[in-house]
DONU-719330 format. One record per atom (N, C-alpha, C): residue number from 1; residue in one letter; atom name; x, y, z negated. Coordinates in nm, 2 decimals, decimal comma. Example, Ala and Ser with C-alpha at 12.3 -4.5 7.8 and 13.67 -1.06 7.14 Angstrom:
// DONU-719330
+-----+------+------+--------+--------+--------+
: seq : type : atom :      u :      v :      w :
+-----+------+------+--------+--------+--------+
:   1 :    a :    N :   1,32 :  -0,57 :  -0,78 :
:   1 :    a :   CA :   1,23 :  -0,45 :  -0,78 :
:   1 :    a :    C :   1,32 :  -0,33 :  -0,78 :
:   2 :    s :    N :   1,28 :  -0,22 :  -0,71 :
:   2 :    s :   CA :   1,37 :  -0,11 :  -0,71 :
:   2 :    s :    C :   1,29 :   0,00 :  -0,79 :
+-----+------+------+--------+--------+--------+
This chain:
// DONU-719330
+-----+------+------+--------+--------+--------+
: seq : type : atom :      u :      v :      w :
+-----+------+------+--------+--------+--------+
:   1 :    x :    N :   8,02 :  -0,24 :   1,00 :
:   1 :    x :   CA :   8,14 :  -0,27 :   1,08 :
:   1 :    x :    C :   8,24 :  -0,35 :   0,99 :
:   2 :    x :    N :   8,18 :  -0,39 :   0,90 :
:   2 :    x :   CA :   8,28 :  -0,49 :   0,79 :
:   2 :    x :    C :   8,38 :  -0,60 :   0,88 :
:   3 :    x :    N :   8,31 :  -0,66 :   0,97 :
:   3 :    x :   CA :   8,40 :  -0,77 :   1,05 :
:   3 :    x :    C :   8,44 :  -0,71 :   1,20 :
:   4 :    x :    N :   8,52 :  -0,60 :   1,21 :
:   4 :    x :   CA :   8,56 :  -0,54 :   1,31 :
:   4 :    x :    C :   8,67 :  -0,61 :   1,33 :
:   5 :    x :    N :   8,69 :  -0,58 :   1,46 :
:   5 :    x :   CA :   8,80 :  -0,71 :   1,52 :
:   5 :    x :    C :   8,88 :  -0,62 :   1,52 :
:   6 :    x :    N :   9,05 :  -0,67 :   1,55 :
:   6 :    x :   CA :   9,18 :  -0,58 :   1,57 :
:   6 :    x :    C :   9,17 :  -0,53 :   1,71 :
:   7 :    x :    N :   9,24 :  -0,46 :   1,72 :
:   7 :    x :   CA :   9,22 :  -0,37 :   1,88 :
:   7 :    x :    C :   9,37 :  -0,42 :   1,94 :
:   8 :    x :    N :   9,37 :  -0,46 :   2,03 :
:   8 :    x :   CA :   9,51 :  -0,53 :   2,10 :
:   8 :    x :    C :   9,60 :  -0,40 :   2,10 :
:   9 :    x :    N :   9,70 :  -0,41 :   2,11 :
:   9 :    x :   CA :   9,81 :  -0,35 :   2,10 :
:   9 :    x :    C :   9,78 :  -0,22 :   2,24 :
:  10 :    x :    N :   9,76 :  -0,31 :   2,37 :
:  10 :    x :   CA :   9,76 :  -0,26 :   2,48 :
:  10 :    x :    C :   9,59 :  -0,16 :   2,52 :
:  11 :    x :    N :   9,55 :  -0,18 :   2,41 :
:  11 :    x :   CA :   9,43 :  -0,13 :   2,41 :
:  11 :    x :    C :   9,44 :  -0,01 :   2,32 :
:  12 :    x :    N :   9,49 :   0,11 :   2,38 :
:  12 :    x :   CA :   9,52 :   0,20 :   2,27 :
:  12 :    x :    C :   9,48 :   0,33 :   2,34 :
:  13 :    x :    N :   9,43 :   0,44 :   2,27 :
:  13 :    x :   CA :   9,41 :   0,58 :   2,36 :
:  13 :    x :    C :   9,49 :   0,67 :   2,27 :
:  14 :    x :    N :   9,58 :   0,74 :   2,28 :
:  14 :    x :   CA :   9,67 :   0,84 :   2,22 :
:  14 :    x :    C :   9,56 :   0,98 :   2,16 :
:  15 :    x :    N :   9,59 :   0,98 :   2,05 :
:  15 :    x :   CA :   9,55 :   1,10 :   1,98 :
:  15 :    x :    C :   9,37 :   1,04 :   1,90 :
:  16 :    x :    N :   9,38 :   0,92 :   1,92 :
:  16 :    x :   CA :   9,25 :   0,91 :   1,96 :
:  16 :    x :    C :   9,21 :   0,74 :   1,83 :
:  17 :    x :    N :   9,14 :   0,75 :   1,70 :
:  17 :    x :   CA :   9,14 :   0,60 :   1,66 :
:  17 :    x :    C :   9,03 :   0,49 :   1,74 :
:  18 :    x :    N :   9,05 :   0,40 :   1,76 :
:  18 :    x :   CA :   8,96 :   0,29 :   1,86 :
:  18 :    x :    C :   8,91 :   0,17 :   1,71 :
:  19 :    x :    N :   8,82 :   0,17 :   1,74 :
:  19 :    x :   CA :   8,77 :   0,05 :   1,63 :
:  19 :    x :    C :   8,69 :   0,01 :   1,74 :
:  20 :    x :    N :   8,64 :  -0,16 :   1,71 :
:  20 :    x :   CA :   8,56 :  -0,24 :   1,77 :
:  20 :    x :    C :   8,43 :  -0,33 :   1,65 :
:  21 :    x :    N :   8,31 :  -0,22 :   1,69 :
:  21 :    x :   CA :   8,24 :  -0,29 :   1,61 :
:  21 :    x :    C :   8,25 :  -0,48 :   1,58 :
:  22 :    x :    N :   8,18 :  -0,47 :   1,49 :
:  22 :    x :   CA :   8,13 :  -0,65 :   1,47 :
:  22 :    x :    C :   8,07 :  -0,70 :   1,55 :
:  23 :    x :    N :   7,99 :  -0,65 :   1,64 :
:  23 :    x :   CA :   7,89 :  -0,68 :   1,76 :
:  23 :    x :    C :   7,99 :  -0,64 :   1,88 :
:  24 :    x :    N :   8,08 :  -0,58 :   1,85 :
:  24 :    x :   CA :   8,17 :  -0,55 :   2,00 :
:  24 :    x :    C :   8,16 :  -0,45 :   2,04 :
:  25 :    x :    N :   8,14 :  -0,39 :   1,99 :
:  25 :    x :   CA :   8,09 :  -0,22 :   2,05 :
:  25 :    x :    C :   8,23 :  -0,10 :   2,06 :
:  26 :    x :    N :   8,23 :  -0,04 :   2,12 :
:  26 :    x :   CA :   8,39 :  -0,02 :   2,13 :
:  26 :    x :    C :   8,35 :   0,18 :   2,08 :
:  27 :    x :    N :   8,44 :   0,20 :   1,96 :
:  27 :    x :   CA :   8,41 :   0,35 :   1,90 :
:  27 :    x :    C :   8,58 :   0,42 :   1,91 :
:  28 :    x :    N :   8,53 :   0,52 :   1,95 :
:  28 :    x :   CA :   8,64 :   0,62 :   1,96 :
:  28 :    x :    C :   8,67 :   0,76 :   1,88 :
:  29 :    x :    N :   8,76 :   0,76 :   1,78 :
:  29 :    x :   CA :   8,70 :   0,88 :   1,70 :
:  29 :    x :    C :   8,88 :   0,98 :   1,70 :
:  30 :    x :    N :   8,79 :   1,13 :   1,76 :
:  30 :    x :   CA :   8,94 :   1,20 :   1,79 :
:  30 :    x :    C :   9,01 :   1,19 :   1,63 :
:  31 :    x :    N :   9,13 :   1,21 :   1,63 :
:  31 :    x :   CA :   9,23 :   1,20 :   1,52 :
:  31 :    x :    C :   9,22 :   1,31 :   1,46 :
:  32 :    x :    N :   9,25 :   1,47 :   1,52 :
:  32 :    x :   CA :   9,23 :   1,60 :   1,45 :
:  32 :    x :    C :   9,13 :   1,69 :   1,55 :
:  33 :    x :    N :   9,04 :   1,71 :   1,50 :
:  33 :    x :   CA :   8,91 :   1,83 :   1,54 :
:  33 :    x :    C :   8,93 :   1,90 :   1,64 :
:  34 :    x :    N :   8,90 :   1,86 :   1,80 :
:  34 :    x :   CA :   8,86 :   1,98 :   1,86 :
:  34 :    x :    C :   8,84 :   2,13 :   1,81 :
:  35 :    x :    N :   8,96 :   2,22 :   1,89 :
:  35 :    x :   CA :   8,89 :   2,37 :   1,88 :
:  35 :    x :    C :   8,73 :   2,41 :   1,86 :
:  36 :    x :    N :   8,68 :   2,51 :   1,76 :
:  36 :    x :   CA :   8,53 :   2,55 :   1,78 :
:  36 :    x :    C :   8,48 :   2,55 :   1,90 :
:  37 :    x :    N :   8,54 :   2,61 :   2,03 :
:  37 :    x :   CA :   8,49 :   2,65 :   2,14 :
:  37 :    x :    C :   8,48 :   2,57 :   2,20 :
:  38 :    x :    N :   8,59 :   2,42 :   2,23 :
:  38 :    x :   CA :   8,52 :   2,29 :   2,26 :
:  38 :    x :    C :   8,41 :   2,23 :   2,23 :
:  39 :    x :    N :   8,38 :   2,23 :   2,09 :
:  39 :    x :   CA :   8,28 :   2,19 :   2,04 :
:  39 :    x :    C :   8,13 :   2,24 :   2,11 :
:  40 :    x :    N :   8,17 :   2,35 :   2,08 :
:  40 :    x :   CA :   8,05 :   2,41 :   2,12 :
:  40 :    x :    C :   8,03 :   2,40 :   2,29 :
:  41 :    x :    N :   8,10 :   2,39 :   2,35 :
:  41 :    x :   CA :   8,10 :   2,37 :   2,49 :
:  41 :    x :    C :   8,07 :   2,22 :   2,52 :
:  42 :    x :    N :   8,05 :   2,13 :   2,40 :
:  42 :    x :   CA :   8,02 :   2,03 :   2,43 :
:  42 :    x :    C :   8,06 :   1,84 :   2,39 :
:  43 :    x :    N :   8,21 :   1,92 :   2,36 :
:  43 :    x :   CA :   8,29 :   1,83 :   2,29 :
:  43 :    x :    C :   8,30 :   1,76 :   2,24 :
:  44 :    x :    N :   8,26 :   1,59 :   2,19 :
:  44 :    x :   CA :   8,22 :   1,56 :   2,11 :
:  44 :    x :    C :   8,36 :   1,44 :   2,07 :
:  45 :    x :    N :   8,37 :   1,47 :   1,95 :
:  45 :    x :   CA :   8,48 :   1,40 :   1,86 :
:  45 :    x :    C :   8,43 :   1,26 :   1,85 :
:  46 :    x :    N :   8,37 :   1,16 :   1,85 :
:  46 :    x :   CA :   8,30 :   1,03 :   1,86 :
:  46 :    x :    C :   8,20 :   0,96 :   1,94 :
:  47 :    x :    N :   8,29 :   0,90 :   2,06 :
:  47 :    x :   CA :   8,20 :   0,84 :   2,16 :
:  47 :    x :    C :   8,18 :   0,68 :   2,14 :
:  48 :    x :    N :   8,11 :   0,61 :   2,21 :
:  48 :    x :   CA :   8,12 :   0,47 :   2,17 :
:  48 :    x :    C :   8,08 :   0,44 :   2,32 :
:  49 :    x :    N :   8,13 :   0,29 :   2,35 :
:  49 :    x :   CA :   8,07 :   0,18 :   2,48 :
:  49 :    x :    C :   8,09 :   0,07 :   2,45 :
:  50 :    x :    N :   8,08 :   0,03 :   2,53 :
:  50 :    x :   CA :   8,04 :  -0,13 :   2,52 :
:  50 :    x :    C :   8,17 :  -0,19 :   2,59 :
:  51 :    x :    N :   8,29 :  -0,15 :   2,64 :
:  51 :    x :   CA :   8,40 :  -0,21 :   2,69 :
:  51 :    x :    C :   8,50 :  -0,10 :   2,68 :
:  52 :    x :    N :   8,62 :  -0,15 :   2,67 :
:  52 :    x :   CA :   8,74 :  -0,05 :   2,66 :
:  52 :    x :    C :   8,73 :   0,07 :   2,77 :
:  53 :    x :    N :   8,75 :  -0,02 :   2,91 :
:  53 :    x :   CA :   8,74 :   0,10 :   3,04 :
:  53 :    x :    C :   8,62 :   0,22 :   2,98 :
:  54 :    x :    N :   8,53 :   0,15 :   2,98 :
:  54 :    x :   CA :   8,38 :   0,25 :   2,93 :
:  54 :    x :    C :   8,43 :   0,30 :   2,79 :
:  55 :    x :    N :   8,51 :   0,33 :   2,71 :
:  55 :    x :   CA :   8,52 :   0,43 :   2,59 :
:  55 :    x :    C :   8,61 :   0,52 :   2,64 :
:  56 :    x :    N :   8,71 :   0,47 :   2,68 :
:  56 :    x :   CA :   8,84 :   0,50 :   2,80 :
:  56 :    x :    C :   8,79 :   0,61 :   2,87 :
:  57 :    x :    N :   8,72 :   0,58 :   2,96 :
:  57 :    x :   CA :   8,65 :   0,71 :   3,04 :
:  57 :    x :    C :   8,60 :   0,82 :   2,95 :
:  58 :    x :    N :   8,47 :   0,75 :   2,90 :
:  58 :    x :   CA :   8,42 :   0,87 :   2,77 :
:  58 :    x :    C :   8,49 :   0,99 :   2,68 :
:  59 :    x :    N :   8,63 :   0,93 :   2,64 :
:  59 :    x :   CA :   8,72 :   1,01 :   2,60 :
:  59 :    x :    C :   8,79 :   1,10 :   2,67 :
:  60 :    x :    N :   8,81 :   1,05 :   2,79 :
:  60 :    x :   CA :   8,84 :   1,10 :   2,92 :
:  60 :    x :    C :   8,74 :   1,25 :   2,92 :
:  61 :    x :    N :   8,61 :   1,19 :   2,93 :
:  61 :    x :   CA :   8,51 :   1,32 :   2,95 :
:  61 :    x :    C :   8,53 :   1,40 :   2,85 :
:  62 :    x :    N :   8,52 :   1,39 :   2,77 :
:  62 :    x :   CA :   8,55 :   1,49 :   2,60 :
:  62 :    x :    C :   8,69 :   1,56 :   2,65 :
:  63 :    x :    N :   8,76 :   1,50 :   2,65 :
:  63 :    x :   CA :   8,92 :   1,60 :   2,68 :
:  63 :    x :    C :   8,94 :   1,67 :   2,80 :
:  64 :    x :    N :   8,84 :   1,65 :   2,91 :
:  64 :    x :   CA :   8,80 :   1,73 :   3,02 :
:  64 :    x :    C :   8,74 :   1,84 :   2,98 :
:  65 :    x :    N :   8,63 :   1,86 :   2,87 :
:  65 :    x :   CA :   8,55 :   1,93 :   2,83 :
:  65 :    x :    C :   8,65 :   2,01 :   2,79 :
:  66 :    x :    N :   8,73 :   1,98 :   2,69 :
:  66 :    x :   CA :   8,82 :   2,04 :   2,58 :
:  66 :    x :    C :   8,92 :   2,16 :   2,69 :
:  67 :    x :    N :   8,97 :   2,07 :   2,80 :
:  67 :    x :   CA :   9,06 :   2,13 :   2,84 :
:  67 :    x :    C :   9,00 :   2,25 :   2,95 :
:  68 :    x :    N :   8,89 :   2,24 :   2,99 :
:  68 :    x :   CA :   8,84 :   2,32 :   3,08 :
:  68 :    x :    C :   8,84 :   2,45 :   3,00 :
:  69 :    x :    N :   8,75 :   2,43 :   2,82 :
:  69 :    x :   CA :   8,74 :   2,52 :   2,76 :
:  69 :    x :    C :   8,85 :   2,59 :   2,73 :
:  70 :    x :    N :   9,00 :   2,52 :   2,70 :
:  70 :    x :   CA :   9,08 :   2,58 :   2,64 :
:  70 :    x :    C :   9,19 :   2,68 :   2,73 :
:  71 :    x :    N :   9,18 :   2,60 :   2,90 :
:  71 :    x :   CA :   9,27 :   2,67 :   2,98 :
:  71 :    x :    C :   9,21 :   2,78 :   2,97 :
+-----+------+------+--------+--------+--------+
């Protein structure tokens, strides 16, 4: 990922770092570690897609996961 492009300003997910591979590949990696019990429920701290909407969502799924486990 040496030649990773910048991530537009408006292209941002809170709590969350966004890098865009060299090939365009769009990676999401949570900022601080999911609770154990998320994890284990499923949680996964690093999703990747192929377009913003599509990492967007994926993150979406993980913090669903997270939140189901934690309420």
């Amino acid at each position: 990922m040496e030649n990773a492009r910048s991530i537009p300003k408006n292209q941002a997910i809170p709590g969350w770092r966004l890098i865009i591979s060299d090939a365009g590949r769009f990676w999401a990696i949570r900022q601080t570690p999911f609770p154990i019990a998320a994890m284990q429920a499923g949680a996964d701290p690093a999703v990747d897609a192929d377009t913003f909407p599509e990492v967007q969502a994926a993150v979406e799924r993980q913090e669903e996961i997270a939140r189901q486990v934690i309420s």
